[in-house]
N, C-alpha and C positions, 0 to 999 in steps of 0.2 A: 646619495642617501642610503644608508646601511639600513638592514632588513627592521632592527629596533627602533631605530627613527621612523619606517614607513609605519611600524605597528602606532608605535606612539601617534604619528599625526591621524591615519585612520580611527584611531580610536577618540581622540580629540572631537577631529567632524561629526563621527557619530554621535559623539555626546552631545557639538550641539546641534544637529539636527533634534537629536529625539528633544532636550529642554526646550529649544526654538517651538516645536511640535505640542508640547506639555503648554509650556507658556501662550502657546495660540488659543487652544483649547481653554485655558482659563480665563483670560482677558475675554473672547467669546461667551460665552458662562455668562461674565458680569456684565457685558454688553446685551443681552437677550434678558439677565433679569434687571436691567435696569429699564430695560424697554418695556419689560414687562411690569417692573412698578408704575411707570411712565403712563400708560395705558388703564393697568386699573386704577390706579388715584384718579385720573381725568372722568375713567367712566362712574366711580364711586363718588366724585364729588359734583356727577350731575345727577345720580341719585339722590344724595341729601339735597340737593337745592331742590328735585319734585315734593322731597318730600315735608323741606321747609315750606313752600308755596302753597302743598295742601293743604298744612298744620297750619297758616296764615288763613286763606280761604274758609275752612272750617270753625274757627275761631271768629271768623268776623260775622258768618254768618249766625254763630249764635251770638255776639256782642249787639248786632241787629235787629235778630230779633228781640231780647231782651229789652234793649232799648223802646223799642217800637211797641212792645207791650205795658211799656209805662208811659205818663202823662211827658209830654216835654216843654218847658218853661219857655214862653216866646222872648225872654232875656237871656235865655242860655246859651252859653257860646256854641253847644254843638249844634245849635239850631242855626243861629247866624252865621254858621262855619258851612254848615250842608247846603243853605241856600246859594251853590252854586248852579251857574249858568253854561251851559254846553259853550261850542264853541262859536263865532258869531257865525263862521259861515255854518254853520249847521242850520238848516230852513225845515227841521223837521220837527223836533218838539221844542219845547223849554220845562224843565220839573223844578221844582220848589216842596220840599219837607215843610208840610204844617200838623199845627196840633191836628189829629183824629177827630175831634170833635166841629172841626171847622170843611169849609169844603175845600175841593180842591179845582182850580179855576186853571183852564188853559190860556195860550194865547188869542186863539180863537174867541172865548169868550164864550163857553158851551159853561154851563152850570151842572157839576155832576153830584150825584146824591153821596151822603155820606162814607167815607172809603170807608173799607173794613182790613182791621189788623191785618189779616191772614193773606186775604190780597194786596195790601200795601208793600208786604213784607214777601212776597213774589215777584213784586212786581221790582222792587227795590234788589232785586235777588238779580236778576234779568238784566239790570240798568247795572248793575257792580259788573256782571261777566263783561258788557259790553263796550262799557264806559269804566273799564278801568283804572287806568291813565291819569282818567281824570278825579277818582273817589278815594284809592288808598293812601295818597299822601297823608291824608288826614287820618284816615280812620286807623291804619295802624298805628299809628302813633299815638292817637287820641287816647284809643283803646289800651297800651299799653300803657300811658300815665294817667289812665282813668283807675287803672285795679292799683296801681303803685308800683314800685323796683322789687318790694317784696312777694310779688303776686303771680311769677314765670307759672310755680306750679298750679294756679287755676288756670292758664292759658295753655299748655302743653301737657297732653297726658302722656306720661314717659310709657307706659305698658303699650300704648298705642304708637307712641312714637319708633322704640323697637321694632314693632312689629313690622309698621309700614317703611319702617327702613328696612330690615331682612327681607324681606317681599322685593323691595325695590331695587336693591342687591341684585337679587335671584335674579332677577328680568333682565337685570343689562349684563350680567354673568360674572359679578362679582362674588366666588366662593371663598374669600381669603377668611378666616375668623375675625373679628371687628369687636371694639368698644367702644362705648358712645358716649358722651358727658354732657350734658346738661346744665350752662351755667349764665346765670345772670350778671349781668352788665358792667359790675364789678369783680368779676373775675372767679365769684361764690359760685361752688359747688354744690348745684341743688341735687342731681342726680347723675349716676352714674350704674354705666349694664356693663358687663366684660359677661362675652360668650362664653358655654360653659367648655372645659377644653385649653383655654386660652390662659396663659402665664400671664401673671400683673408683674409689669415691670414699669418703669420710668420712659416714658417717650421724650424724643427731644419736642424741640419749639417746631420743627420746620416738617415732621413728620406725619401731624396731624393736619386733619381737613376741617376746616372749619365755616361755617356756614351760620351768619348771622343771621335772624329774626327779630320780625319788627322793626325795621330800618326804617331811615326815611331815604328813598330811593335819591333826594334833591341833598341829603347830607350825609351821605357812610359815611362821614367820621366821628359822627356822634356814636355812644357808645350806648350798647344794645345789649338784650342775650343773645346767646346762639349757643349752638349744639358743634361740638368737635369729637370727631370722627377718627380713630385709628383704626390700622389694619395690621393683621401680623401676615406678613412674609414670611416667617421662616415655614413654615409649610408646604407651599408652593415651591418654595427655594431647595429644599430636599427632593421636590418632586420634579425640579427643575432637571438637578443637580444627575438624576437616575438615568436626563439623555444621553449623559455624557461621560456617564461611568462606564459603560461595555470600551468605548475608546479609548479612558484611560485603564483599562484592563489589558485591552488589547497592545497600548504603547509599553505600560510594565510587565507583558510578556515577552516584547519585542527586547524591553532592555535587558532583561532577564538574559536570553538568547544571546544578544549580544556581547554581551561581557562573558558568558560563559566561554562563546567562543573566542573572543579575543583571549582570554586567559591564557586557554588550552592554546591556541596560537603559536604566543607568548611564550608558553612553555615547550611547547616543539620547537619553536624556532632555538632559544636557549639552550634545549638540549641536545639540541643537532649542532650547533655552535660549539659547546663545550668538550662534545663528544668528537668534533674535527680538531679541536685546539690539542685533547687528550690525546689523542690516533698521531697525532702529528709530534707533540714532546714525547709520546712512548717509542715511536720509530726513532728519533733522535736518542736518547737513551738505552735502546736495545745496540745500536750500533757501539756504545762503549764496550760492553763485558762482552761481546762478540770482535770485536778486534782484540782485546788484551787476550781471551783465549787464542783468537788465532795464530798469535805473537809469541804467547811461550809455546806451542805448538809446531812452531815454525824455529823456535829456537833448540827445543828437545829434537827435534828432528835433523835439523843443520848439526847439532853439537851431542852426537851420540852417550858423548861421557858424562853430561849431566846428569845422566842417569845413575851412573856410578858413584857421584858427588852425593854424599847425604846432606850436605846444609843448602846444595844448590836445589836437589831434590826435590826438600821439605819447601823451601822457599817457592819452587814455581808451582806445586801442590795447593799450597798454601794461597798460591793468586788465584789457580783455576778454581779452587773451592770458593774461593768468596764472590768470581766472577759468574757462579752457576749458581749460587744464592742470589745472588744482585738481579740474574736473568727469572729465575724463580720468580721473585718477588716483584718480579716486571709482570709474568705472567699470571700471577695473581693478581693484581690491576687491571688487566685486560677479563680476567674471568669474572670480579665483581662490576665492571662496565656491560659484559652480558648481560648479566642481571638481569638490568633494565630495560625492556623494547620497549622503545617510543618513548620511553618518559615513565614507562609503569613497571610495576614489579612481576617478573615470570616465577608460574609456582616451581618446588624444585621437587624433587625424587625425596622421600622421607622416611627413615626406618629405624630401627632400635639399634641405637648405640650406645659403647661408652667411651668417656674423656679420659680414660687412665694413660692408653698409650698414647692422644693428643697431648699430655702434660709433659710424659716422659719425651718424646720428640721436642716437644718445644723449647722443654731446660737444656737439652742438648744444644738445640741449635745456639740458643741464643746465648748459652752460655758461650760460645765460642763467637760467636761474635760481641760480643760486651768484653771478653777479654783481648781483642784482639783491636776493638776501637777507644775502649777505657780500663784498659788494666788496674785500674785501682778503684771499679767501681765493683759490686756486687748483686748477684740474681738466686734467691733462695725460693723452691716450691716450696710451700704450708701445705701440704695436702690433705686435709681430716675428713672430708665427705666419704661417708660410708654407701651411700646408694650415687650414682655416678650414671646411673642407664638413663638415656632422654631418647626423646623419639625425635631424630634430626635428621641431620645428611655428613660424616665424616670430614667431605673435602670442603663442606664451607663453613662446619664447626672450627674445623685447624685452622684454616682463614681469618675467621674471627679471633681467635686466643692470638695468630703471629699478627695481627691489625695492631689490637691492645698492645703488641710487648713493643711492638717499632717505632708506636707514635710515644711511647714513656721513653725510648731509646731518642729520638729524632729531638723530642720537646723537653731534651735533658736538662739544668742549670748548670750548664757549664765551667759553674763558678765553685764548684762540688760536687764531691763523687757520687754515682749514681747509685741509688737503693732501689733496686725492683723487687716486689714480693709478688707471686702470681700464689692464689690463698683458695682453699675451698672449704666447703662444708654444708651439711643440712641444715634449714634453720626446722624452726618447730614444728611447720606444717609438711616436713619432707622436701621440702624443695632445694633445687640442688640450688646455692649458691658458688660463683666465681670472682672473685675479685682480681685486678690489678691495680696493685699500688706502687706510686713510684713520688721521690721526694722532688720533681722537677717546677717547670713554670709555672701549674696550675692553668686554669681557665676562668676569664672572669666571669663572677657570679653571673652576670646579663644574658652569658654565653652557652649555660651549663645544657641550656634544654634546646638552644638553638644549633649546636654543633650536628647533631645527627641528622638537622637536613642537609637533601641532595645539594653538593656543591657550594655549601655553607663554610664560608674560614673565618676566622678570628681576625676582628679588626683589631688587631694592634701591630707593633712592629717588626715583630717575628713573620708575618701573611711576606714581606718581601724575602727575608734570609733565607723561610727556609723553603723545597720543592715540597706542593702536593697540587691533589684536583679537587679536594672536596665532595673525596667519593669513600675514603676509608670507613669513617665513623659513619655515613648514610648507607651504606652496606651494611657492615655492623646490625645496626636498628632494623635494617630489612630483615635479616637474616633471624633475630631475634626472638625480636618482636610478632613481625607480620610471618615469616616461614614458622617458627619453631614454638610461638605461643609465648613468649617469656618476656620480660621486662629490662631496658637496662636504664642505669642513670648514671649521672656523673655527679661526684661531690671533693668538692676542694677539701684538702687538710688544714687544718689550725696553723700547723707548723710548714706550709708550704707544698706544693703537691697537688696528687691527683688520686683519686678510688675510682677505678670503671668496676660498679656491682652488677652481675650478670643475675635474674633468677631465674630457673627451667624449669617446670615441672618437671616430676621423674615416673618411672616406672618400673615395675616390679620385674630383673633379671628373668 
């Protein structure tokens, strides 16, 4: 496994560890708040049943007493209803409801003086706590189709209801916000509270608590009021949500970290890689124009009269020169790979120059090379810039102008002779401009901004024909850009081609 592969699959596992990690923590989340709805519904919905059982209790006791302060008809049914009998084994009393005005006779067979209201209606109080079981079948029920289906709200005071539910809440540690509904037997909305605070929205079916009154305990399925109970969660749920924020902080600082480093990694390793691949085709290349020098060197030396020969002369001159160009232009390859330590760009020495003898050097050179590899191609300087001083560094200005003239020479169309124009001039703001134009392949549009990064080439099918490292034109933009303050860009021709526009600030001679 090559050093790219171990990056890739390390970065892989990290990634899922830390989702595996993310994904624990939020399935957790929803495991605790569901526990935690779990919990308060259970404890919220034995709140509302205290506090239906009160609102039962209190109501009966005044339906009791009310009753018991009016006359009651000995053909009444609730009279013939309440003359119940404890149970047989019970050896302790027997009670019978008669009119007030009659007495009331034990089993024993004791004669007691006329009851009165107030004590009947105590005493009846005492016998309901005790003898429950056996009295509210009837009397709720009684009680509620005594007033009618349209009658909840004389049975239930909502102001009171609220309250004694928020009360009841508090006590079992129900803080959630709550709405409460109030509705009779057909499903009619008699009253309804939403806490203040608390957004009205649509609850499902399944979400509220609902707790019937008035039932008959021998038949819940007959239909009743009752009071339904929602809670809001989302408040608790954000408050929930705050345990477990510092960890997911703490995991997207981690991942943060991690890709950082992997990157930088990434790109050390790539450019220790590239920078071996580079070291290694430049050795291989140096050794050409270092042998052909050696060769006519070796030959002027064995053959003294070549010297003598003027066409043999010009001819081995003519190699050596192009072979100390060749090495040259090795050696400027090796000085923009300086450049860069580790991956980054080193600052350079910087001082007031100017490009007039950069220009004049470079139409020499390359004139002679252009005539000597395309004779029938042409290279004219436009020179118009009148202020020409920048504040740079000589040896990697001239670097940058022979970059631009070799890649319009290297990316020629072969299919027609080559036009280079190297162009300058001020535009309006003073700034020096430079141009190289040349009528060759061009670059595709996709490519125009991505060429000046490091070790960036053009996928198309020139990246095999022809040799580079994809360090020319990311020198270039270093040198630029980031050393000398200026800007460059690349723009294809209408008619085919290329413009590399340089602009420098300048400075006053």
């Amino acid at each position: 496994m090559n050093r790219r592969s171990l990056i890739l699959a390390v970065g892989i596992a990290l990634a899922t560890i830390f989702v595996a990690l993310l994904g624990t923590q939020y399935f957790y989340f929803l495991r605790l708040n569901d526990i935690h709805k779990a919990q308060t519904r259970q404890l919220a919905h034995l709140a509302l049943q205290k506090v239906a059982d009160e609102i039962e209790v209190r109501e009966l006791v005044r339906y009791l007493n009310k009753s018991l302060n009016s006359p009651i008809d000995s053909n009444s049914s609730l009279l013939s209803t309440l003359q119940k009998i404890n149970n047989p084994r019970d050896t302790v009393s027997k009670w019978e409801i008669v009119n007030p005005d009659h007495m009331a006779e034990t089993k024993f067979g004791n004669i007691l003086s006329p009851i009165d209201n107030t004590a009947l209606s105590d005493s009846l109080l005492k016998v309901f706590i005790t003898k429950h079981k056996q009295l509210d079948e009837y009397i709720l029920r009684n009680m509620y189709q005594v007033y009618s289906y349209d009658s909840v709200p004389q049975l239930v005071n909502p102001r009171l209801l609220r309250e004694q539910l928020r009360s009841e809440l508090d006590r079992v540690g129900v803080l959630e916000p709550f709405s409460v509904t109030l509705c009779d037997a057909q499903d009619n909305k008699l009253y309804e509270y939403l806490q203040p605070g608390m957004i009205r929205r649509h609850w499902d079916a399944d979400e509220g608590i609902r707790q019937d009154i008035f039932v008959s305990k021998k038949h819940p399925k007959l239909h009743s009021p009752y009071i339904l109970l929602n809670l809001d969660f989302q408040k608790s749920m954000y408050e929930s949500m705050q345990v477990i924020v510092p960890g997911v902080v703490i995991a997207l600082i981690v991942l943060v970290i991690m890709i950082v480093t992997m990157v930088q990694l990434y790109r050390q390793l790539r450019f220790q890689a590239i920078k071996s691949s580079f070291i290694n085709n430049m050795t291989h290349e140096l050794k050409t124009p270092i042998s052909s020098i050696q060769l006519v060197v070796n030959q002027m030396q064995e053959n003294p009269s070549i010297i003598e020969n003027k066409a043999k002369r010009n001819h081995y001159l003519s190699t050596l020169e192009a072979e100390v160009l060749r090495l040259k232009a090795l050696i400027d390859k090796v000085l923009q790979l300086s450049l860069y330590k580790g991956g980054k760009e080193a600052l350079i020495p910087l001082s007031e120059i100017s490009i007039d003898e950069m220009l004049l050097g470079a139409l020499k050179i390359f004139t002679m090379r252009i005539s000597s590899e395309a004779p029938e191609s042409k290279f004219e300087l436009i020179h118009e810039a009148t202020n020409t001083w920048i504040r740079g560094n000589e040896t990697h200005m001239t670097n940058v102008l022979y970059n631009l003239l070799e890649n319009a020479i290297k990316y020629r169309d072969k299919t027609r002779a080559l036009a280079l124009f190297l162009r300058t001039y001020n535009d309006e703001e003073g700034k020096l401009i430079i141009e190289v134009e040349d009528n060759g392949l061009g670059v595709p549009e996709s490519d125009t901004k991505l060429i000046f990064q490091q070790f960036y080439r053009v996928s198309d099918g020139l990246k095999h024909d022809i040799k580079g490292h994809g360090l020319g034109l990311a020198y270039v933009h270093t040198i630029i850009v980031k050393q000398f303050g200026g800007t460059i860009v690349a723009k294809n021709k209408p008619t085919g081609g290329l413009i590399m526009r340089i602009t420098l600030p300048t400075i006053e001679a």
